[in-house]
Residue frames relative to the residue before (quaternion, step in Angstrom):
aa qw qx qy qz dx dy dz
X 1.0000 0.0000 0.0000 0.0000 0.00 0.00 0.00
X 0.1538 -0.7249 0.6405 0.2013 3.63 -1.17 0.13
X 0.2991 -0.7055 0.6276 -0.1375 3.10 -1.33 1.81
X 0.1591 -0.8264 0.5147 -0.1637 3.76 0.00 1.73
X 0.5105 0.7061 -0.4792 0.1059 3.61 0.59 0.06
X 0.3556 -0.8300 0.3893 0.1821 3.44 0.19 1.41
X 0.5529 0.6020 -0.2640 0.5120 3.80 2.03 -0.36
X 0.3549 -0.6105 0.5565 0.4377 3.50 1.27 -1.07
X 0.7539 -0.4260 0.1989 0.4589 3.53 -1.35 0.01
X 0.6637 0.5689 -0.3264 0.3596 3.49 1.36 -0.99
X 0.5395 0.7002 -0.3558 0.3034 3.39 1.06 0.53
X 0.6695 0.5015 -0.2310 0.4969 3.11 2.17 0.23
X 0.7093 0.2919 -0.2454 0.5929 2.50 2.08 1.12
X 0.2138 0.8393 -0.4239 0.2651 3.15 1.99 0.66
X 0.2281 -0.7480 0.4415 0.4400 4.12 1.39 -0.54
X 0.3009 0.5158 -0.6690 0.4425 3.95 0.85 1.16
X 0.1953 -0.7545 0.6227 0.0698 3.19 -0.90 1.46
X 0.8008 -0.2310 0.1241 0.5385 3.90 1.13 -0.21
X 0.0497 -0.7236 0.6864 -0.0518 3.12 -1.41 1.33
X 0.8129 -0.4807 0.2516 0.2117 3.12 -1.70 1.43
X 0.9021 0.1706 -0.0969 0.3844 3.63 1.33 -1.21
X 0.4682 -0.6653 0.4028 0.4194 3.54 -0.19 0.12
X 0.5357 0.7029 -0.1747 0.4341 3.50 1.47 -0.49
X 0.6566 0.5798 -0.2598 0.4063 3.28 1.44 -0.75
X 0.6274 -0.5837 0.4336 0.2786 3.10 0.81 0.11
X 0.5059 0.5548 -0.3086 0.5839 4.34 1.53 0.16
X 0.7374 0.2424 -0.3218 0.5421 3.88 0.62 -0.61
X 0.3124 -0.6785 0.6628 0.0522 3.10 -1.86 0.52
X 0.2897 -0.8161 0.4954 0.0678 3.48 -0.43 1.40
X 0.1229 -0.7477 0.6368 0.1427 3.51 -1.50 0.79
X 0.0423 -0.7567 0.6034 0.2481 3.74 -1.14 -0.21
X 0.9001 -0.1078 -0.0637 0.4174 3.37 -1.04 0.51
X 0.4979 0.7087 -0.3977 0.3028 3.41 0.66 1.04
X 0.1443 -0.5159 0.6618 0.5244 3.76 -0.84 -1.18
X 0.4707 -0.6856 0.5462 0.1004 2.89 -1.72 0.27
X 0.3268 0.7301 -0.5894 -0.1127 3.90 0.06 0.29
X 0.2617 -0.6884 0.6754 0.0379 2.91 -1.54 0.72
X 0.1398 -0.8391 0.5039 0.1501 4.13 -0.65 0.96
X 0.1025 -0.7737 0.6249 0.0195 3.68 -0.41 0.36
X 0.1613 -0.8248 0.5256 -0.1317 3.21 -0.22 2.22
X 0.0451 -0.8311 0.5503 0.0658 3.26 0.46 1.50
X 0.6156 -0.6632 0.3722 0.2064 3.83 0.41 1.16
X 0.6573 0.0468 -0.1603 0.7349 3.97 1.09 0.36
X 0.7115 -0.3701 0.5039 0.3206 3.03 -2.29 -0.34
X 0.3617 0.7494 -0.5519 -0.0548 3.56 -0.39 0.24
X 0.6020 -0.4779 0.5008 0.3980 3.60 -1.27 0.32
X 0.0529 0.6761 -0.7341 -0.0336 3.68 -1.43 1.16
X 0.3388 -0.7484 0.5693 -0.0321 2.66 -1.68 1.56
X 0.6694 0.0647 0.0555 0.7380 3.75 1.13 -0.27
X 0.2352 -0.6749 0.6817 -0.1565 2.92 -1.74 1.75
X 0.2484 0.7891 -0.5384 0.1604 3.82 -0.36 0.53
X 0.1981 0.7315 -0.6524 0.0052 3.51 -1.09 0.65
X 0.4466 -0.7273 0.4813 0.1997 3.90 -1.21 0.55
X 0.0588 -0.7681 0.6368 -0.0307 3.78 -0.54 0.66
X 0.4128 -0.6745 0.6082 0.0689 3.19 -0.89 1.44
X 0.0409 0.7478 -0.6581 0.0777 3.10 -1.29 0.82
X 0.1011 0.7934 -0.5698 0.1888 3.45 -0.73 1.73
X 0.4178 -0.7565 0.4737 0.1698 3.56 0.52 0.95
X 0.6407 0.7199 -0.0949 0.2494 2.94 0.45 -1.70
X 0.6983 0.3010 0.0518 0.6473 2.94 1.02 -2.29
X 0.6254 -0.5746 0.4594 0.2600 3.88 0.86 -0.20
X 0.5328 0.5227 -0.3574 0.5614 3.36 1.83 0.28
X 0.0411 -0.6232 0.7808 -0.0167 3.78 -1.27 1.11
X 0.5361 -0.3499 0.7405 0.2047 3.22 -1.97 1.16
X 0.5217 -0.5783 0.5686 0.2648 3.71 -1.69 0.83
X 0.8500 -0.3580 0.3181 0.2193 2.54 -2.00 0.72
X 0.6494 -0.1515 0.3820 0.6398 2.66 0.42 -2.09
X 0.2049 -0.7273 0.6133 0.2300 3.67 -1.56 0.44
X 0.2153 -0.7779 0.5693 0.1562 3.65 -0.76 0.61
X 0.0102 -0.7946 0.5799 0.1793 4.26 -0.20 0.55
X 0.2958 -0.7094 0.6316 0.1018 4.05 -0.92 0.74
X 0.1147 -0.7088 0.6703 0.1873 3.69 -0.96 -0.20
X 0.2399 0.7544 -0.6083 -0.0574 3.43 -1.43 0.19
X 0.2998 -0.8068 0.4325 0.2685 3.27 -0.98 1.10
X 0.5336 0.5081 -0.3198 0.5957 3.94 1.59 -0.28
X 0.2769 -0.8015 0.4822 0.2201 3.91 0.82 -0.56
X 0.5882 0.5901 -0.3255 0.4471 2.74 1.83 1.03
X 0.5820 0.3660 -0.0899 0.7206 3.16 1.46 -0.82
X 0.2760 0.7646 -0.5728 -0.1054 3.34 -1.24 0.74
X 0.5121 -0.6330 0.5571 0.1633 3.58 -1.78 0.20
């Protein structure tokens, strides 16, 4: 797979929820892969609201995903 994230990983939690270009250096590109990505929030806490933006430029060869799947775990071994 190829993994472009011109932010590093902390960019999928930087709290820029969305910018105009794909150029700007804020999106991270895949190619023929899935993608998982974990976000050890470092205790148990209750989440109320999931969201995440996916460009989508045809044009340029960029598609917004398929689909997004979110799991939970509280051992970060086992998940739901």
């Amino acid at each position: 797979s190829k993994y472009a994230p011109s932010g590093g990983s902390s960019m999928f939690v930087n709290g820029i929820a969305q910018t105009p270009s794909f150029a700007d250096g804020q999106w991270a590109g895949f190619e023929a892969t899935d993608v998982e990505a974990i976000v050890d929030l470092n205790s148990t806490q209750v989440i109320s609201s999931f969201s995440i933006n996916g460009y989508h430029d045809p044009d340029s060869w960029i598609h917004a995903p398929k689909y997004v799947e979110l799991w939970t775990s509280i051992d970060g071994i086992s998940y739901t």
